[in-house]
C-alpha positions, -999 to 999 in steps of 0.1 A, spaced: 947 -194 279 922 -191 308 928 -151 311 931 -147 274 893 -160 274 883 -141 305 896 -108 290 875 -115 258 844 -121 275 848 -93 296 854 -70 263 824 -87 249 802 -84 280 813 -47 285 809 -40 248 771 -52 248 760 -35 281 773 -5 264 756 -7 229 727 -28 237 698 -4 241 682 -11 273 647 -9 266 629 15 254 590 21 250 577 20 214 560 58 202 523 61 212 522 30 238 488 25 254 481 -8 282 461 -33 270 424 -30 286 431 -59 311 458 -37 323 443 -1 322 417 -23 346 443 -39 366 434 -31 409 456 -15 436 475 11 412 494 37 435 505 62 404 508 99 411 487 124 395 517 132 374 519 94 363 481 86 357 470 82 321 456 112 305 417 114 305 385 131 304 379 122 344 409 134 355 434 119 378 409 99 397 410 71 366 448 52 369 453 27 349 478 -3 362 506 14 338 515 51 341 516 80 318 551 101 313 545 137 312 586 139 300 583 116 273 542 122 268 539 86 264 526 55 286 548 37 307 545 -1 309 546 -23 342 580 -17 361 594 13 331 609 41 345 619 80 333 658 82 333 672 119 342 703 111 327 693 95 294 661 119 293 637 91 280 617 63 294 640 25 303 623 -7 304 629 -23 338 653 5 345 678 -7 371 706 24 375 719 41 349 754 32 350 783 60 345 807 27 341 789 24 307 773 57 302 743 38 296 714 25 318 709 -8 324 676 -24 317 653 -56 303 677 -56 272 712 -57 287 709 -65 326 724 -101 320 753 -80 302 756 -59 326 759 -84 359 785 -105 339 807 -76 330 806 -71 370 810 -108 381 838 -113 353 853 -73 361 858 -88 397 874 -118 389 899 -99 368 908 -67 392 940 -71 417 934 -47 437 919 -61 473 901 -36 480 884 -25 449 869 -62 447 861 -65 479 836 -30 472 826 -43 438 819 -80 454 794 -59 474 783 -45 450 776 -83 428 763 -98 461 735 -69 459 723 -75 424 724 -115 428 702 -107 460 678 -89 436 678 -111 407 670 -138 431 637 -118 437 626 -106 406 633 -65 416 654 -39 405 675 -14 426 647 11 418 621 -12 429 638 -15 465 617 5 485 585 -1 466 590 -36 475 593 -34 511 558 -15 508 542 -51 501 538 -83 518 545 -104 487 569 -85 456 547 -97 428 570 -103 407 588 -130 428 578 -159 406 607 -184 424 646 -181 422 647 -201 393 622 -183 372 637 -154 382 672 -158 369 656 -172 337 643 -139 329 671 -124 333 696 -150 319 675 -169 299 665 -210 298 697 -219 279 724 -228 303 750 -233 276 747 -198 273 739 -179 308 779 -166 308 781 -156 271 765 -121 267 737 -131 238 703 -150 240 688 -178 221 663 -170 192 637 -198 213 644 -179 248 637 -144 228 606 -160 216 595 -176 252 607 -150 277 587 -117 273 602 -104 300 637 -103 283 614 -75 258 608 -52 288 572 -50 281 552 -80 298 563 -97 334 550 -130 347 532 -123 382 531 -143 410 492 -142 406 499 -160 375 518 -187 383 497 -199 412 469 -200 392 
């Protein structure tokens, strides 16, 4: 019985990180003026918003010259996909999909539930690696892309506390942080599960 229900949430699980779109940014996207006047942006020239002063004027959020839109706070341009992912991560060749803010929690319980169910040793042991890693960085709020950028910074800003940190990923529902769907009321009270606003550490210690 146990397995029968372990292979259908793995089906389920594998099925949404595949079909669930990961994030994408909506046509024509511009910050909001607190964030084009957000402090301590390091964009490159290629990145900065578009203006009449050049280059010298970057915004908080960027400006893709692939997708000629704006990139929100942590989006990044996907080589692969050839558009802009919300809280890109990787993209994934398991799934041929990236994962992002819209299918992350799919995505880490396809892996956690994939390892339970593969018998080969020494598969699982690489792909337990592989887990440990992304529970490391879903305890501290950062994607694999974000890595490096992190260890640039004294405090990640986005490291709002471990529990915090899973919610936005998970959500606040515990009866359903292993089923791959989320709540209408965690939809409605997690923006960060949209891929378009992030709490900030700034925010929650004020």
């Amino acid at each position: 019985m146990f397995s029968i229900l372990q292979l259908v949430l793995l089906s389920w699980s594998y099925f949404m990180v595949v079909v669930q779109d990961p994030g994408s940014v909506p046509e024509n996207w511009k910050p909001s003026v607190e964030e084009s006047l957000e402090e301590g942006s390091s964009l490159t020239a290629s990145d900065a918003w578009p203006s009449s002063d050049g280059p010298e004027r970057r915004p908080a959020v960027g400006y893709c010259s692939h997708c000629q839109n704006g990139k929100p706070p942590r989006c990044h341009h996907c080589s692969v996909c050839q558009r802009c992912v919300l809280k890109m991560d990787h993209h994934c060749i398991w799934v041929v999909n990236c994962v992002g803010a819209r299918n992350y929690k799919f995505f880490l319980l396809f892996v956690i539930l994939y390892l339970d169910a593969v018998l080969n040793l020494a598969f699982a042991l690489s792909l337990l690696c592989f887990v440990i890693m992304h529970l490391s960085l879903l305890s501290s709020n950062t994607t694999s892309v974000e890595v490096h950028e992190k260890k640039k910074t004294v405090r990640w800003k986005y490291d709002v506390g471990r529990k915090k940190n899973f919610e936005q990923v998970f959500g606040c529902r515990k009866a359903l942080w292993f089923f791959p769907l989320f709540s209408k009321e965690d939809l409605e009270k997690i923006p960060s599960l949209h891929g378009l606003d992030f709490p900030t550490l700034t925010e929650v210690e004020a």
